[in-house]
One Martini backbone bead per residue (centre of mass of N, CA, C, O) as a GRO file, in nm:
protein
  116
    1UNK     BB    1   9.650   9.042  10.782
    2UNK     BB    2   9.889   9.221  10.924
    3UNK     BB    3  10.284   9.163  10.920
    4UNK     BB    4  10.542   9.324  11.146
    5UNK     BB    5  10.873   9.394  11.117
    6UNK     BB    6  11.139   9.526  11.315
    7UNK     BB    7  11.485   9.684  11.251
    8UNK     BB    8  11.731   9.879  11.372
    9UNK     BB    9  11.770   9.949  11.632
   10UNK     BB   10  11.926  10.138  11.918
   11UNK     BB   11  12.221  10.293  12.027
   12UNK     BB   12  12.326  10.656  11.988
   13UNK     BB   13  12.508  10.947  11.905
   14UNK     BB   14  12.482  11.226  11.873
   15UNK     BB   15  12.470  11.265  11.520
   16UNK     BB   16  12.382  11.037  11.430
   17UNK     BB   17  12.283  10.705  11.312
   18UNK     BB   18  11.982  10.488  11.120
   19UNK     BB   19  11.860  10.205  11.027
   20UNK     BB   20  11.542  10.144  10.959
   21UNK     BB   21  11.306   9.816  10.934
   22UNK     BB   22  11.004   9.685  10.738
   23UNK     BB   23  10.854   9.405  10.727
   24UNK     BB   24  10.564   9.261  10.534
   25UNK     BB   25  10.277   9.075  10.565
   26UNK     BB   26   9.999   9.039  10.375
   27UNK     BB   27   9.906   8.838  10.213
   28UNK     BB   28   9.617   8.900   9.996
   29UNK     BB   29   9.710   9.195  10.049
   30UNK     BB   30   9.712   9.545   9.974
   31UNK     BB   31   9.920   9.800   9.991
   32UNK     BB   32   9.985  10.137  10.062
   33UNK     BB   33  10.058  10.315  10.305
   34UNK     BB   34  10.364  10.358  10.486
   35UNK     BB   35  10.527  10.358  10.820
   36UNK     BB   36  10.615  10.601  11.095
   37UNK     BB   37  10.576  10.608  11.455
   38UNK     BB   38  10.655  10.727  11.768
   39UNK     BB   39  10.723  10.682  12.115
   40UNK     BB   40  10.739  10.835  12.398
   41UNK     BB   41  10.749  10.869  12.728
   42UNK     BB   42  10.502  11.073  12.820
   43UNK     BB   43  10.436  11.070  12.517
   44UNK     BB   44  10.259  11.083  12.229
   45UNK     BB   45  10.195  10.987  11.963
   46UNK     BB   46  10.400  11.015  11.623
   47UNK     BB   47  10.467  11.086  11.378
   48UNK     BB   48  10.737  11.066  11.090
   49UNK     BB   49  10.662  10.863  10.832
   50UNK     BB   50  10.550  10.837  10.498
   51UNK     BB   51  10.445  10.641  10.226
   52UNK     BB   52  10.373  10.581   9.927
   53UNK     BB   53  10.334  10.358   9.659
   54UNK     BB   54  10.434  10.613   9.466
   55UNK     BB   55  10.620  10.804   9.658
   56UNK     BB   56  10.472  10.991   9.891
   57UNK     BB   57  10.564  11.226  10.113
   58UNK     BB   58  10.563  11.209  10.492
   59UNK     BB   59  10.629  11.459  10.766
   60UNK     BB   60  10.768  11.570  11.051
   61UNK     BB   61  10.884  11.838  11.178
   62UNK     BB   62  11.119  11.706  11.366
   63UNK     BB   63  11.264  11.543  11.073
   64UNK     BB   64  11.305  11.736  10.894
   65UNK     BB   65  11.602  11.698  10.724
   66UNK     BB   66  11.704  11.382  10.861
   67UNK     BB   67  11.484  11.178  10.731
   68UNK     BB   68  11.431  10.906  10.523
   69UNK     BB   69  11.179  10.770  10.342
   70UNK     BB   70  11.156  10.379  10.183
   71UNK     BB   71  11.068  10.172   9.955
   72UNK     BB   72  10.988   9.810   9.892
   73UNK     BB   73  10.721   9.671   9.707
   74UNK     BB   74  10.818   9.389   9.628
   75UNK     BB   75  10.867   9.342   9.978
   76UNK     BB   76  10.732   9.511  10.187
   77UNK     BB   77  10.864   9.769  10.249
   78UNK     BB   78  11.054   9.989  10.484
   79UNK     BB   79  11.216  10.284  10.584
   80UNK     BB   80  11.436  10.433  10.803
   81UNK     BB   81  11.634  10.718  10.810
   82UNK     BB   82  11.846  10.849  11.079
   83UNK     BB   83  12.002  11.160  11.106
   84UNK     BB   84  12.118  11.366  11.331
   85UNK     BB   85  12.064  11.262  11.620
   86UNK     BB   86  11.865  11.289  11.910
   87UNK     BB   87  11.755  11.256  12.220
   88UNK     BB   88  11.464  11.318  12.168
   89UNK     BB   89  11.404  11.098  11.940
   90UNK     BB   90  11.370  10.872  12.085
   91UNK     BB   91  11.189  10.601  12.110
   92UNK     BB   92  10.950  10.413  11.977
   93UNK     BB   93  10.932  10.251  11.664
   94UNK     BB   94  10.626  10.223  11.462
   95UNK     BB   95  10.495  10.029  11.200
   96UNK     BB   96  10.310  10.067  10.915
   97UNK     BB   97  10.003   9.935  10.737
   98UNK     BB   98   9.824   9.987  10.450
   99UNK     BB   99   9.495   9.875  10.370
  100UNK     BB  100   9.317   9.900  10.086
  101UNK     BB  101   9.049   9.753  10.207
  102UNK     BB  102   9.148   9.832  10.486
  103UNK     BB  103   9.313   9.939  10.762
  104UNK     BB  104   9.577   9.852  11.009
  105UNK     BB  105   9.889   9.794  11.075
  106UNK     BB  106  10.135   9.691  11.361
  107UNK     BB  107  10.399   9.646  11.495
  108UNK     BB  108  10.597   9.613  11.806
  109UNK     BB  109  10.858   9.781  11.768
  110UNK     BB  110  11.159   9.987  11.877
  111UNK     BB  111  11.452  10.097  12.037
  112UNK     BB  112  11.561  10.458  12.030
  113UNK     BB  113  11.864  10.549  12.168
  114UNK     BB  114  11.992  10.909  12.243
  115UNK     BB  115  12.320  10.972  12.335
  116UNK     BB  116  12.473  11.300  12.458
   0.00000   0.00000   0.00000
């Protein structure tokens, strides 16, 4: 089983910026994938940005040019830079982390809120 902490999320002003972090343990197992999705209230949960061990980024269309995400493998760590956020961005936002072996790791969220 893979144990995912997330912290840095908060209240901050349209226009602003937050750094999501991400730490993982995963015992004797490893890691492929990292990353983060978000759900706002009543909408569906939604990527926002992927990357591979080996350092290849997927983003989602809301958050291009705005977010960028980046890990630390020796720490099996994850983060997500968020500039320029908008009120939209607002929702929890939950770290994943992919077991080589098979299955999906889930944070327990962070809430960032963007205040207009």
């Amino acid at each position: 089983q893979v144990q995912l902490v997330e912290s840095g999320g908060g209240l901050v002003q349209a226009g602003g910026s937050l750094r999501l972090s991400c730490a993982a343990s995963a015992g004797m197992f490893s890691l492929s994938t990292m990353g983060w999705y978000r759900q706002a209230p009543g909408k569906e949960r939604e990527l926002v940005a992927t990357i591979t061990i080996g350092g290849s980024t997927t983003y989602g269309d809301s958050v291009k040019g705005r977010f960028t995400i980046s890990r630390d493998n020796a720490e099996n760590t994850v983060y997500l830079q968020m500039n320029s956020l908008k009120p939209e961005d607002s929702a929890v936002y939950y770290c994943i982390a992919d077991v080589t072996s098979g299955g999906r790791g889930w944070g327990q969220g962070t809430q960032v809120t963007v205040s207009s």
